[in-house]
Structure formats: structure tokens, C-alpha cells
N, CA, C and O atoms as a Tripos MOL2 file, in Angstrom:
@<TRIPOS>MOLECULE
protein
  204   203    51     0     0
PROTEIN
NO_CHARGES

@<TRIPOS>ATOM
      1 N          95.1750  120.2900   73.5430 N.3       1 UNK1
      2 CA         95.1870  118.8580   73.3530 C.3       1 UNK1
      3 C          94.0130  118.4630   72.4880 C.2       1 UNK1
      4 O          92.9650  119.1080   72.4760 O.2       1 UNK1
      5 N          94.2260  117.3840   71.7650 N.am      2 UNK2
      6 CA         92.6620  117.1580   70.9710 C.3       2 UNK2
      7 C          92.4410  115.5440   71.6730 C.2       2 UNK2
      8 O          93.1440  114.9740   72.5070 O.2       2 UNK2
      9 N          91.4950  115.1910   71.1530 N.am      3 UNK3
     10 CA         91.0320  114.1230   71.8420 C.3       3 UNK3
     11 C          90.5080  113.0920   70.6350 C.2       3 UNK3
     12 O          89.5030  113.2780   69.9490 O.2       3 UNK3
     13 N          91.2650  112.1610   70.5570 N.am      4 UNK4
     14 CA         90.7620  110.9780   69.9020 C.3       4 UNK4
     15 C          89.3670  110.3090   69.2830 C.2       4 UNK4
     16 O          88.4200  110.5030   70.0440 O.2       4 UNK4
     17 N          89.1440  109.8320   68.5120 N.am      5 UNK5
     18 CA         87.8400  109.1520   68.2270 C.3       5 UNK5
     19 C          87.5770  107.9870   69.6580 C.2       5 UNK5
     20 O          86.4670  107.5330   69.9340 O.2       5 UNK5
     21 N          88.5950  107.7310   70.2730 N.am      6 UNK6
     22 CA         88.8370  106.1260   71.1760 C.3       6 UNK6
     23 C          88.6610  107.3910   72.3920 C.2       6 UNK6
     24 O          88.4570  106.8380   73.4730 O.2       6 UNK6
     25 N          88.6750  108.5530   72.5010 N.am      7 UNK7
     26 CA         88.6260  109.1040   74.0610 C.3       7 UNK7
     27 C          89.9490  109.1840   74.0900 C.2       7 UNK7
     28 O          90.2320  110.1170   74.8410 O.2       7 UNK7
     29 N          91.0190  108.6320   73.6110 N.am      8 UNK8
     30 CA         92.8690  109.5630   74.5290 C.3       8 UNK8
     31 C          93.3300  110.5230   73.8660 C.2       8 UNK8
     32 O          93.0710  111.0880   72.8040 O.2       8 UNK8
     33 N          94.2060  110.6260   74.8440 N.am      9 UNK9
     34 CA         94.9420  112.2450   74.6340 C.3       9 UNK9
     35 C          96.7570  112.0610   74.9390 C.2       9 UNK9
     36 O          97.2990  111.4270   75.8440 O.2       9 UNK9
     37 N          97.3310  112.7900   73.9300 N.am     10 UNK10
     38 CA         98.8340  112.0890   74.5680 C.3      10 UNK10
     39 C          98.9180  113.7160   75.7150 C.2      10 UNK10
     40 O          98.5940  114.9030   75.7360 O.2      10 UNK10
     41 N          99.7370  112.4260   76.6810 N.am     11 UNK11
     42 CA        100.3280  113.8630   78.1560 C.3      11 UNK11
     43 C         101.3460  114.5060   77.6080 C.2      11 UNK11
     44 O         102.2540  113.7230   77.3300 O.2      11 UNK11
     45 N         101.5410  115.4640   77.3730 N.am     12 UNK12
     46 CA        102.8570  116.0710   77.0530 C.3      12 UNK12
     47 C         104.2160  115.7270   77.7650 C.2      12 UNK12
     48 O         104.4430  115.4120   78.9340 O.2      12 UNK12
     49 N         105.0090  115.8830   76.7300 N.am     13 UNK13
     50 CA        106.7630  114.7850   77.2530 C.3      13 UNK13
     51 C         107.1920  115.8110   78.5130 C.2      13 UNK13
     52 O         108.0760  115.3960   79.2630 O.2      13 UNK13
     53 N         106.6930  116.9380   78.7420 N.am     14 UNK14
     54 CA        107.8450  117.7940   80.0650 C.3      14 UNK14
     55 C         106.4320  117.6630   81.1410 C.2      14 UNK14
     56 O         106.6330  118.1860   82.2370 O.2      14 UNK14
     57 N         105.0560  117.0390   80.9570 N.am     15 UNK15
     58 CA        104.4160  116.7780   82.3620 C.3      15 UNK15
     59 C         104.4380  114.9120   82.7680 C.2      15 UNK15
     60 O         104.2700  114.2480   83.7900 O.2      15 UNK15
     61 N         104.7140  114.6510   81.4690 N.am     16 UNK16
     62 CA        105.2700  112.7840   81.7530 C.3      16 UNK16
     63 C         105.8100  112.9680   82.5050 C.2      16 UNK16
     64 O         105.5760  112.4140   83.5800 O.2      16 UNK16
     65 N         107.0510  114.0370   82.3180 N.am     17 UNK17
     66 CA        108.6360  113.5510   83.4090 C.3      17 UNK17
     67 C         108.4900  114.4650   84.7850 C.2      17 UNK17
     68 O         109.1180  114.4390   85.8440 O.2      17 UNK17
     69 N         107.6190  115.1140   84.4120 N.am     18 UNK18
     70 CA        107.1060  115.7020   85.9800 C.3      18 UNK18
     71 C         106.6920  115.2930   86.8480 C.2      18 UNK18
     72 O         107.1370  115.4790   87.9810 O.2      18 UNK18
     73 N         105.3970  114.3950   86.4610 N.am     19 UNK19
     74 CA        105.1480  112.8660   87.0630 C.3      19 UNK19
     75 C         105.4230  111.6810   87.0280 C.2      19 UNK19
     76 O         104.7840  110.6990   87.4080 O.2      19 UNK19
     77 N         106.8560  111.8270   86.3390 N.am     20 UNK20
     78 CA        107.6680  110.2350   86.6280 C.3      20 UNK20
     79 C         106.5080  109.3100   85.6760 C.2      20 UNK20
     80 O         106.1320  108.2450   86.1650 O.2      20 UNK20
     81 N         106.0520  109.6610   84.5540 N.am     21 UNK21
     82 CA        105.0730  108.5790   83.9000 C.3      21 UNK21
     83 C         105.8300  108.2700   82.9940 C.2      21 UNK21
     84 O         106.1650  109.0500   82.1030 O.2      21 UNK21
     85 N         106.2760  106.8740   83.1100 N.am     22 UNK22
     86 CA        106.9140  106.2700   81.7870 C.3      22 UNK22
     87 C         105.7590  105.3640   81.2370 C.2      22 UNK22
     88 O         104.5730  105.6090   81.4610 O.2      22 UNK22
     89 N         106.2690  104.1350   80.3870 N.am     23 UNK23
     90 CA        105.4540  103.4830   79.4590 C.3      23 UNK23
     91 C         104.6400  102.3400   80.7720 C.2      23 UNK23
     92 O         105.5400  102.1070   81.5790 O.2      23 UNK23
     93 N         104.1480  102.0620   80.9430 N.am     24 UNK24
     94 CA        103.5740  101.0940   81.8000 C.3      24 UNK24
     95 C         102.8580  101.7470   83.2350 C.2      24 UNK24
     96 O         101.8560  101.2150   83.7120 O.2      24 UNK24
     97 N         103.4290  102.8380   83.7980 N.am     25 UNK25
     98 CA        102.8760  103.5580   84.9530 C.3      25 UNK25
     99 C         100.9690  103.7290   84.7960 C.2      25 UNK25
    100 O         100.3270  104.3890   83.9790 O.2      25 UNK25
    101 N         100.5560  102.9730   85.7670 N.am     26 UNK26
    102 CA         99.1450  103.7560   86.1930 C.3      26 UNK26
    103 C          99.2980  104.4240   86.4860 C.2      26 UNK26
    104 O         100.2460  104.7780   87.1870 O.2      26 UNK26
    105 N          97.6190  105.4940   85.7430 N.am     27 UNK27
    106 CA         97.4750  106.8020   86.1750 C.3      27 UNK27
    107 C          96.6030  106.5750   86.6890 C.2      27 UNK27
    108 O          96.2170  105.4560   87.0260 O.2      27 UNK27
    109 N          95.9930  107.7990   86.9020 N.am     28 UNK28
    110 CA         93.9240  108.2260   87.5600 C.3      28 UNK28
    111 C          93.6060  109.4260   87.4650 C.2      28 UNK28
    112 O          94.2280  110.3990   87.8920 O.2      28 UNK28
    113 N          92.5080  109.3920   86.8320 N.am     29 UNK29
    114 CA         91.9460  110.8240   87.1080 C.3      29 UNK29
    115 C          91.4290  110.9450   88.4440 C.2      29 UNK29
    116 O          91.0130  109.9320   89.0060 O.2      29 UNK29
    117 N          91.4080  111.8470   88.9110 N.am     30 UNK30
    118 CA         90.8810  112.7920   89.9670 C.3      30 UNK30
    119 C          89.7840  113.7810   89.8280 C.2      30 UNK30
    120 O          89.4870  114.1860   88.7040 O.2      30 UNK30
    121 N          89.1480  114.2100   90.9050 N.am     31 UNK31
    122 CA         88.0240  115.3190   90.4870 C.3      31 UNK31
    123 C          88.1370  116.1390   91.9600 C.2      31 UNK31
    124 O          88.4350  115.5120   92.9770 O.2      31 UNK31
    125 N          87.9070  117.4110   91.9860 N.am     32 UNK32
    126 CA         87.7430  118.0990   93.1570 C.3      32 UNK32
    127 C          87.1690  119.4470   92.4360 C.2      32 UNK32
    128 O          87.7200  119.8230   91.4020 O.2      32 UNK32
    129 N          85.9550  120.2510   93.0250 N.am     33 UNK33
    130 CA         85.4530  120.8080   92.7080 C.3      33 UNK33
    131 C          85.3500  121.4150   91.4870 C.2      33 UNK33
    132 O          85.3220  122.6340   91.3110 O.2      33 UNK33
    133 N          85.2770  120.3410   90.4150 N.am     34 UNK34
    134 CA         85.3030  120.8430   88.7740 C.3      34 UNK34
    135 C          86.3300  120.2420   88.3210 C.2      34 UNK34
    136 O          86.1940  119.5000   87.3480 O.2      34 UNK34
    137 N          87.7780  120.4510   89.0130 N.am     35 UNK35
    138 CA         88.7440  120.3320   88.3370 C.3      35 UNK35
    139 C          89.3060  118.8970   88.3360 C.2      35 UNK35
    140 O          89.1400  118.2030   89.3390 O.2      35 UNK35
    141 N          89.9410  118.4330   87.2990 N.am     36 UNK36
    142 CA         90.4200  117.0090   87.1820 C.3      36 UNK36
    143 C          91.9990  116.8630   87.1470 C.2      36 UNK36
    144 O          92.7440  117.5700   86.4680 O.2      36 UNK36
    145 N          92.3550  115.9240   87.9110 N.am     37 UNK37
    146 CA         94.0730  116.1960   87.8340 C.3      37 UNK37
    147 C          94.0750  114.7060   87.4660 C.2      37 UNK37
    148 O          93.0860  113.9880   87.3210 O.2      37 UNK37
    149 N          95.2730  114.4000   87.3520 N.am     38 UNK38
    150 CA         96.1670  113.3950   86.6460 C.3      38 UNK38
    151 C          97.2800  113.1830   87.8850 C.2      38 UNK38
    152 O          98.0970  114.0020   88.3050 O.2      38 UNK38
    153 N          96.9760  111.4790   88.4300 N.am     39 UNK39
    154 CA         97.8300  111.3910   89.0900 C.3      39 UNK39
    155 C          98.3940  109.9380   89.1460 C.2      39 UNK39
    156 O          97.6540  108.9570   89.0730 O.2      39 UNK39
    157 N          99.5470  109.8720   89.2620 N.am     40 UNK40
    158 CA        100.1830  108.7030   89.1910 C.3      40 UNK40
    159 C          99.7930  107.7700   90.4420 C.2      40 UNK40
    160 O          99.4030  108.2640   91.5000 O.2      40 UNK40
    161 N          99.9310  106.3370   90.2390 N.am     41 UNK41
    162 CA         99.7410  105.5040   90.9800 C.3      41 UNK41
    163 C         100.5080  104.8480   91.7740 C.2      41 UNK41
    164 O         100.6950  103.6880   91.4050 O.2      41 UNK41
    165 N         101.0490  105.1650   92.7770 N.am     42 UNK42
    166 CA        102.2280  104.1760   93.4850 C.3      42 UNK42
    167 C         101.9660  102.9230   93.6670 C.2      42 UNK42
    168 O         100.9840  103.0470   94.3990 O.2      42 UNK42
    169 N         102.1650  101.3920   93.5030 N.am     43 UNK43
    170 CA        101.9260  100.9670   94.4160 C.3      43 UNK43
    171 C         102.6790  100.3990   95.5420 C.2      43 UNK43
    172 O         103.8750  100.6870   95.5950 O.2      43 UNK43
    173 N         102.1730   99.6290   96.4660 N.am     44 UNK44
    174 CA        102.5490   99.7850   97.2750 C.3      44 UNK44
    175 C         103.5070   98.4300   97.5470 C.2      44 UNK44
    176 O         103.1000   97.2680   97.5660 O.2      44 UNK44
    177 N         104.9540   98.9100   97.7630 N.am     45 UNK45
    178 CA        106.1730   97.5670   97.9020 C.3      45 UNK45
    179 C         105.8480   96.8480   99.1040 C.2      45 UNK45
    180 O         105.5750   97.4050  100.1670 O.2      45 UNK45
    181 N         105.8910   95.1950   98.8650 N.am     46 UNK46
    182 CA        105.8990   94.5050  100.1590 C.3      46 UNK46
    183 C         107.1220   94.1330  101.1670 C.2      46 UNK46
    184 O         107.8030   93.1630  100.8340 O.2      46 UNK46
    185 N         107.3650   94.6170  102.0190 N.am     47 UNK47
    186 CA        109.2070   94.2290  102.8700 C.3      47 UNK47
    187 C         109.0710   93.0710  104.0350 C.2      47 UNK47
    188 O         108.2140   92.7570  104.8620 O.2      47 UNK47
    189 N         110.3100   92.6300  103.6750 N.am     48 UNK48
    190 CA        110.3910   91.5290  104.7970 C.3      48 UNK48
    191 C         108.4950   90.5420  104.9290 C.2      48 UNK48
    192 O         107.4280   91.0580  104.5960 O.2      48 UNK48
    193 N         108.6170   89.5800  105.3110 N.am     49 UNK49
    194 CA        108.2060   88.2760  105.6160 C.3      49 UNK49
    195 C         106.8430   87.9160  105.8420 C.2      49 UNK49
    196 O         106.4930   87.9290  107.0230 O.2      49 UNK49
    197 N         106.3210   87.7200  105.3180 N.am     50 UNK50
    198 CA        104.4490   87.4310  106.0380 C.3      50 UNK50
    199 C         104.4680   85.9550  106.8960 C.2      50 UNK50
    200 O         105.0920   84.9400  106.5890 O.2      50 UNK50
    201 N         103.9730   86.0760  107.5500 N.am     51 UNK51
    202 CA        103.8790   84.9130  108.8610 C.3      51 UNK51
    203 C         102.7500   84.4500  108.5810 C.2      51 UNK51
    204 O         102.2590   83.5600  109.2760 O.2      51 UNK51
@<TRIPOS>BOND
     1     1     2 1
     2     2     3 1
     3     3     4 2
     4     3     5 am
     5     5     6 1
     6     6     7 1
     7     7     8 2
     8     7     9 am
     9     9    10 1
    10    10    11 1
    11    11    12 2
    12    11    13 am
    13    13    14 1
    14    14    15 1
    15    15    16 2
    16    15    17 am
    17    17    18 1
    18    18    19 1
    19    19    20 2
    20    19    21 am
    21    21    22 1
    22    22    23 1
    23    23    24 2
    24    23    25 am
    25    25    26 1
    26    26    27 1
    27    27    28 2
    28    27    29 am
    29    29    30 1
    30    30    31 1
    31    31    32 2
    32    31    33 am
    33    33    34 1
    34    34    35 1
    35    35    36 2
    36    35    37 am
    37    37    38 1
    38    38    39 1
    39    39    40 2
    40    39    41 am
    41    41    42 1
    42    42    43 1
    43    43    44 2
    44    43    45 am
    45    45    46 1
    46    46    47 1
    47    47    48 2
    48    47    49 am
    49    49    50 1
    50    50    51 1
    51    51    52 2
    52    51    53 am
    53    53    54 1
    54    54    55 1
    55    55    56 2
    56    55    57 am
    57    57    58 1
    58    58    59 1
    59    59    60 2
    60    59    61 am
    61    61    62 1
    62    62    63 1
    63    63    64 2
    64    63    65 am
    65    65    66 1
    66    66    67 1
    67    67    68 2
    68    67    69 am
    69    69    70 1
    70    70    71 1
    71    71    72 2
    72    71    73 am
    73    73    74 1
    74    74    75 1
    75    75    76 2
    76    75    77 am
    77    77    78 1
    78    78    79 1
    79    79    80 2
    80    79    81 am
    81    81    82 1
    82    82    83 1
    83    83    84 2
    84    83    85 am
    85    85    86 1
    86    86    87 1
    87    87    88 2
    88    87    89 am
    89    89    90 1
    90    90    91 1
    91    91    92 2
    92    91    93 am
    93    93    94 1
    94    94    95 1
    95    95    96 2
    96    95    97 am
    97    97    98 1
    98    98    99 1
    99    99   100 2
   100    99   101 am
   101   101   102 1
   102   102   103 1
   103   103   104 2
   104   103   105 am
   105   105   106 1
   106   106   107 1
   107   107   108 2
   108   107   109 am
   109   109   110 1
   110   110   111 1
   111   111   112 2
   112   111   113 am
   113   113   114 1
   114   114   115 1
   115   115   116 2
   116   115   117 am
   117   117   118 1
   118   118   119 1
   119   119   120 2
   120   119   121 am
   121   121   122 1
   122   122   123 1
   123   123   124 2
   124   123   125 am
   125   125   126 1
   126   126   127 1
   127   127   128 2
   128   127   129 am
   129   129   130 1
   130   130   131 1
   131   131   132 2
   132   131   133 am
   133   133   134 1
   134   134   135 1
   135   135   136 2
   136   135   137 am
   137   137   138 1
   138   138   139 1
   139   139   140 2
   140   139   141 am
   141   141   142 1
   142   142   143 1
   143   143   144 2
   144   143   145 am
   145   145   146 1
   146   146   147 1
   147   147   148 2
   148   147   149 am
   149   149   150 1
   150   150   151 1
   151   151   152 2
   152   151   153 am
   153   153   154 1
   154   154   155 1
   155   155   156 2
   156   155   157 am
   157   157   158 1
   158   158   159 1
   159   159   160 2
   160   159   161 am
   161   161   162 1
   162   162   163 1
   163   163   164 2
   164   163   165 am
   165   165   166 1
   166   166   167 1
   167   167   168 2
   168   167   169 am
   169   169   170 1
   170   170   171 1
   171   171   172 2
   172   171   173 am
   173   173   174 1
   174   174   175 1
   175   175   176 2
   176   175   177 am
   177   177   178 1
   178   178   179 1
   179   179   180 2
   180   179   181 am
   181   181   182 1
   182   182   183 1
   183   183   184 2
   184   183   185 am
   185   185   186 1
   186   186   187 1
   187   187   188 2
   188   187   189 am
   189   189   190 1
   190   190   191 1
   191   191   192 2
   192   191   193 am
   193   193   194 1
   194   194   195 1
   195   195   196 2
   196   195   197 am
   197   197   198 1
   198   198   199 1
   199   199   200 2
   200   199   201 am
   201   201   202 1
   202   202   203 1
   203   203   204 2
@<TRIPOS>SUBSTRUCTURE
     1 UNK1         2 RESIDUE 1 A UNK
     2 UNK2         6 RESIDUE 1 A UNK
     3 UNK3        10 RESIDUE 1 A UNK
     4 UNK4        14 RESIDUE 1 A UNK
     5 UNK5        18 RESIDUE 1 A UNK
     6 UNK6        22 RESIDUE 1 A UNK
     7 UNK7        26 RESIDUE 1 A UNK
     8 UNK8        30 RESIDUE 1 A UNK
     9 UNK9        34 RESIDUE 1 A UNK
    10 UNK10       38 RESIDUE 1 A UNK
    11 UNK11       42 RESIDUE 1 A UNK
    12 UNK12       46 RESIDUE 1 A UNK
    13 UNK13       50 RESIDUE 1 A UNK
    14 UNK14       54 RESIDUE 1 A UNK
    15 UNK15       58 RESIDUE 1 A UNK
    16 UNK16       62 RESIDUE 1 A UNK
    17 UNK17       66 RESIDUE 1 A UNK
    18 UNK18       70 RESIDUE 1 A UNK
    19 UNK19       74 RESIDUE 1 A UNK
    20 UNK20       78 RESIDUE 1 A UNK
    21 UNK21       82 RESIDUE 1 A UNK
    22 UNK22       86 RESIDUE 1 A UNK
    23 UNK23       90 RESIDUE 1 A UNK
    24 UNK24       94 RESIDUE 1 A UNK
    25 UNK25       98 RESIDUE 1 A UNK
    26 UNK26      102 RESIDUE 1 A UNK
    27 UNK27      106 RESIDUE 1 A UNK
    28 UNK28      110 RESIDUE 1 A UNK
    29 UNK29      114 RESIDUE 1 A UNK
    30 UNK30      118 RESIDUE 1 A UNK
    31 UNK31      122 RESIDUE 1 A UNK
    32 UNK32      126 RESIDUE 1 A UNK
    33 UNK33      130 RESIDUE 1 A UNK
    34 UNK34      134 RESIDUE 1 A UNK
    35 UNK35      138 RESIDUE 1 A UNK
    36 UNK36      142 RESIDUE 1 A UNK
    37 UNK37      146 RESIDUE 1 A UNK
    38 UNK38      150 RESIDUE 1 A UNK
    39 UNK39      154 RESIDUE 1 A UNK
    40 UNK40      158 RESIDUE 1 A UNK
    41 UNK41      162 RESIDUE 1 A UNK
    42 UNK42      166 RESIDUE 1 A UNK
    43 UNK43      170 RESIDUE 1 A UNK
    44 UNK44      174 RESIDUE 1 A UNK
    45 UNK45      178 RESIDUE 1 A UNK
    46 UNK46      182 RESIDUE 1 A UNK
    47 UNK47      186 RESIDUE 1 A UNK
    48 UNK48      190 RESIDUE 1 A UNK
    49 UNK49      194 RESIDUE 1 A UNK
    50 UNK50      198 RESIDUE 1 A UNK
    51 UNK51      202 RESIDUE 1 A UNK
């Protein structure tokens, strides 16, 4: 991957669809001992009624 003058990088089209990342999806980086992952953001649906 190379990396931009701005810092981005495009995700490759077969790990987009691995993680369900289309055009608008938040991501996040992650960190755990060195390593950095890429993970999508759910959020979270509201059901039925607030009182």
C-alpha cells in the first residue's frame, strides 16, 4: 500500500467486502500489542419506544 501526502491509503476491494465497508461506513483503527487492525463501526439501532 503507499500512503498519501494527506496520510490515506485505499483498503483493498476483496478486504472492503470482507468487512462490509461501503462508501459512508465508519471505521477505527485499533492497536494491540504492535499490531493495528481495521475495524468497522456498528452502530447501535434504537427499537421500540422511550418513555
Amino acid at each position: 500500500m503507499h500512503v498519501t501526502a494527506k496520510g490515506q491509503v485505499t483498503i483493498p476491494k476483496n478486504i472492503r467486502e470482507e468487512l462490509g465497508i461501503k462508501p459512508g461506513t465508519d471505521i477505527d483503527f485499533r492497536e494491540n500489542n504492535g499490531r493495528f487492525y481495521i475495524v468497522r463501526i456498528t452502530k447501535p439501532t434504537v427499537t421500540g419506544k422511550l418513555s
